[in-house]
Structure formats: C-alpha cells, structure tokens
DSSP file (Angstrom, degrees, kcal/mol; ACC not computed):
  #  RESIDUE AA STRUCTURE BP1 BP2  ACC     N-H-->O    O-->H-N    N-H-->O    O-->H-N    TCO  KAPPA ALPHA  PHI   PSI    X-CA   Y-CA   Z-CA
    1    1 A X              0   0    0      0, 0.0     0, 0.0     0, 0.0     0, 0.0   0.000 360.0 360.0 360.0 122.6  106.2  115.5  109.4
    2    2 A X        -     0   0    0      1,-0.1     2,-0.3     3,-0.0     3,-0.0  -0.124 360.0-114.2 -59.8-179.6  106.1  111.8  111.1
    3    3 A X        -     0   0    0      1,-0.1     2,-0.3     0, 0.0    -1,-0.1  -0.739  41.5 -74.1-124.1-173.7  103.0  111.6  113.2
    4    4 A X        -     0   0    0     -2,-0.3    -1,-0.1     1,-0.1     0, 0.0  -0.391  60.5-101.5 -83.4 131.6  103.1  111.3  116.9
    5    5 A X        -     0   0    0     -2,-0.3     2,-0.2     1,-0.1    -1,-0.1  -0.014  45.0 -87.2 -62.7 161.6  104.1  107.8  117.8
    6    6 A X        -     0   0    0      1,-0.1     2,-0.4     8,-0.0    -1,-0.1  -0.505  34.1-131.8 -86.2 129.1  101.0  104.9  119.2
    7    7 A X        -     0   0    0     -2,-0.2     2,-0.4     2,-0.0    -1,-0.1  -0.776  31.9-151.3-101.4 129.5  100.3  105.0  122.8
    8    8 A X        +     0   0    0     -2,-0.4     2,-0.3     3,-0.0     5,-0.0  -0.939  24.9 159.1-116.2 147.8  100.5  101.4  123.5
    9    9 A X    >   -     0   0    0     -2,-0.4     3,-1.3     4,-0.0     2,-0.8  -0.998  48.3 -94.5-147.4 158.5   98.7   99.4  126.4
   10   10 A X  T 3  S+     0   0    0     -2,-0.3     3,-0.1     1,-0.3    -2,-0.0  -0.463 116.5  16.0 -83.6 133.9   97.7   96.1  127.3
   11   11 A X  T 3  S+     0   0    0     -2,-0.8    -1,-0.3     1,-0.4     2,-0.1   0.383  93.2 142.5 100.5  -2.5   94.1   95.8  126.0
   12   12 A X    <   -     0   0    0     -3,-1.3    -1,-0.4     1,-0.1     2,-0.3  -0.333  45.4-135.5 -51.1 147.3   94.2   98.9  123.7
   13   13 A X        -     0   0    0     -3,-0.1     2,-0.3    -2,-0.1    -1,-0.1  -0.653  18.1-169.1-109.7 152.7   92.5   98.8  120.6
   14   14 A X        -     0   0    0     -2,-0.3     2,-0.2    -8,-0.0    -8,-0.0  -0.903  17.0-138.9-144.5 138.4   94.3  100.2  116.9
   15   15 A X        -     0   0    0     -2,-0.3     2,-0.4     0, 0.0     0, 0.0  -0.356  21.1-152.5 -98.1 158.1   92.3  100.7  113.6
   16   16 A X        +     0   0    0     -2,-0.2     2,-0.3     2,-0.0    -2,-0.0  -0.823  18.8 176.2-142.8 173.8   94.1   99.6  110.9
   17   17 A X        -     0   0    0     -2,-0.4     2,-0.3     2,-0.0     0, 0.0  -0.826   9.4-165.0 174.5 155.9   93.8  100.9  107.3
   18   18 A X        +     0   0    0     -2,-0.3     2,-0.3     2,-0.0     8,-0.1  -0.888  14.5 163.7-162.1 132.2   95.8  100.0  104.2
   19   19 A X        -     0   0    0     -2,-0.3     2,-0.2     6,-0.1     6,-0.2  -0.907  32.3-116.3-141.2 166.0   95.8  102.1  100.7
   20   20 A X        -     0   0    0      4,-1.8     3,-0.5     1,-0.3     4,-0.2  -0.460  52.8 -56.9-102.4 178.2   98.2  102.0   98.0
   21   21 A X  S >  S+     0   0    0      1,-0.3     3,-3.5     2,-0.3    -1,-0.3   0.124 126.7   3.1 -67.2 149.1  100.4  104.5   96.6
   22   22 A X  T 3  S-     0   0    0      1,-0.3    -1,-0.3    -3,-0.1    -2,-0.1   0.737 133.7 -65.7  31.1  51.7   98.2  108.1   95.4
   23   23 A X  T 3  S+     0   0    0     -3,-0.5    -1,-0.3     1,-0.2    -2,-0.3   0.753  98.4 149.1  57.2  25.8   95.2  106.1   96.9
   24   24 A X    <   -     0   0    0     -3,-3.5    -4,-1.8    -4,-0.2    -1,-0.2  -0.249  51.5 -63.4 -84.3-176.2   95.2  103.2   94.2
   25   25 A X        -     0   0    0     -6,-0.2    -4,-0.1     1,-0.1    -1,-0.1  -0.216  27.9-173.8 -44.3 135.7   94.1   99.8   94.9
   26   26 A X  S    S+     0   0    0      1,-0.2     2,-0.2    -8,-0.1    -1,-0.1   0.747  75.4  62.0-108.8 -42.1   95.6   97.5   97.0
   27   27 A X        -     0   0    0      1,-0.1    -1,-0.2     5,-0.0     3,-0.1  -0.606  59.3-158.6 -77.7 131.1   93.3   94.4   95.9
   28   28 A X  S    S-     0   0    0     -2,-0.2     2,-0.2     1,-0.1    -1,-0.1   0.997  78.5 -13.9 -61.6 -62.6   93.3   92.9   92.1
   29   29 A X  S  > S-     0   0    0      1,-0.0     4,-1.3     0, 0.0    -1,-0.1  -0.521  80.6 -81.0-128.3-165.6   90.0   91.5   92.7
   30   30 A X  H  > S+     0   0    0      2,-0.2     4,-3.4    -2,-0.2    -1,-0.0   0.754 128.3  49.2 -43.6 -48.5   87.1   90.4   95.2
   31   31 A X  H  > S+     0   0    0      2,-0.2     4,-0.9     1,-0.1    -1,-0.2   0.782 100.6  55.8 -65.9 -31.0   89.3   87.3   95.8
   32   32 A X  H >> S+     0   0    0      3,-0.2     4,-2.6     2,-0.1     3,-1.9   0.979 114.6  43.2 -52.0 -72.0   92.4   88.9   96.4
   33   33 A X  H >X S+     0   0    0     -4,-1.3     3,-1.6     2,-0.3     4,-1.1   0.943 111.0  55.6 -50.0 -64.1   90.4   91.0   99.5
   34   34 A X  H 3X S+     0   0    0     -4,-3.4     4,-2.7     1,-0.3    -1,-0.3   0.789 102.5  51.1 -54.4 -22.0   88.7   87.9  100.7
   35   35 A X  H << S+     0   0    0     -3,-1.9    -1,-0.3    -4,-0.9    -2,-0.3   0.932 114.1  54.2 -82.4 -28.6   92.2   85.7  101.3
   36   36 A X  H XX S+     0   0    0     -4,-2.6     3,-4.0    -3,-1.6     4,-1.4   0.958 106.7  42.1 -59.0 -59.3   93.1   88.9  103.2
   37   37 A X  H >X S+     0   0    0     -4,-1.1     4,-1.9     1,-0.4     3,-0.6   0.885 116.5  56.4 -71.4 -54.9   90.0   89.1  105.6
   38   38 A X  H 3X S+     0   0    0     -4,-2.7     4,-0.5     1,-0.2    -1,-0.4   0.361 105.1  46.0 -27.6 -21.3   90.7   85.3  105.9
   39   39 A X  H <> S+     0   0    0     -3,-4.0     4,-3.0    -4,-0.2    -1,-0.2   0.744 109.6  53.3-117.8 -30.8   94.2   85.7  107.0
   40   40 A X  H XX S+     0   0    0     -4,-1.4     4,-1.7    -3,-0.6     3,-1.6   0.982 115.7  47.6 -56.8 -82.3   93.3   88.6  109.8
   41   41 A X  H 3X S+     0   0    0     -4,-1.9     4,-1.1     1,-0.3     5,-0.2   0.610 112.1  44.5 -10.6 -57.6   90.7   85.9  110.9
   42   42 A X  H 3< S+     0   0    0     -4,-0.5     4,-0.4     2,-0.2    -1,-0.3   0.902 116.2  45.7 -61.9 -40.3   93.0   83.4  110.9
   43   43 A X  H XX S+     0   0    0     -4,-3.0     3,-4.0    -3,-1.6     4,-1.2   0.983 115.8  52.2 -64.7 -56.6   95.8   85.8  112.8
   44   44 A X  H 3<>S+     0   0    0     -4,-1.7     6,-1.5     1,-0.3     5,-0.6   0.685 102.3  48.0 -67.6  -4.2   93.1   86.8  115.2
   45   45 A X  T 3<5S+     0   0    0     -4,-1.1    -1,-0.3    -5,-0.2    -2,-0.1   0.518 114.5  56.7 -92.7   2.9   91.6   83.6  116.5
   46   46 A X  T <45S+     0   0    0     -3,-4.0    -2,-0.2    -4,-0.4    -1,-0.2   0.906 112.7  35.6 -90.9 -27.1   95.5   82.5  117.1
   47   47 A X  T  <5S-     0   0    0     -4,-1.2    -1,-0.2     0, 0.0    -2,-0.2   0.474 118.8-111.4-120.4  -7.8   96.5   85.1  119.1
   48   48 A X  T   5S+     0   0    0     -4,-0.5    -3,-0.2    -5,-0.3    -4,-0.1   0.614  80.0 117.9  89.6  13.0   93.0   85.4  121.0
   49   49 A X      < +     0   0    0     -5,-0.6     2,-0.3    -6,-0.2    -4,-0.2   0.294  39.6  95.9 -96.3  28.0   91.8   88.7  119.6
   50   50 A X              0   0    0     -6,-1.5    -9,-0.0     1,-0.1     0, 0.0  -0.726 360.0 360.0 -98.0 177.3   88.8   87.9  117.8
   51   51 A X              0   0    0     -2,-0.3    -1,-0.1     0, 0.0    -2,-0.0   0.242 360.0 360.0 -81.7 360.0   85.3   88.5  120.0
C-alpha cells in the first residue's frame, strides 16, 4: 500500500531519512557520511534553508 501523499506548504517542514535495502548501510565509512552532511549544508545555505 503507497502511503498518503506530503501535504505541501510554503514554510512546511519534512524529516528526511534514508536506509538501504533490508535496513543495510547506506555509508561505507565515517567519510562517506560526512561528504553527505556536507552536501545538505551546502544545498541548504544555497537555497536559504539552513537557521
């Protein structure tokens, strides 16, 4: 069953989450995770959503 589609609005907030396939890993290492957190950063201070 899909779930119920994202009420969108301006100024709404969304969690976001990521797992792999049967819950495995999405990151090889500690470095792998960090260029991630790094790239959300990056996206959010472009687009004006960081605090």
């Amino acid at each position: 069953m899909a779930r119920e589609m994202r009420i969108q609005y301006p100024g709404a907030m969304c969690h976001v989450m990521n797992r792999g396939d049967r819950r495995e890993a999405i990151f090889e290492d500690d470095e792998d995770r960090q260029r991630l957190l790094e790239t959300l950063t990056e996206a959010c201070e472009k687009t004006g959503l960081a605090p």
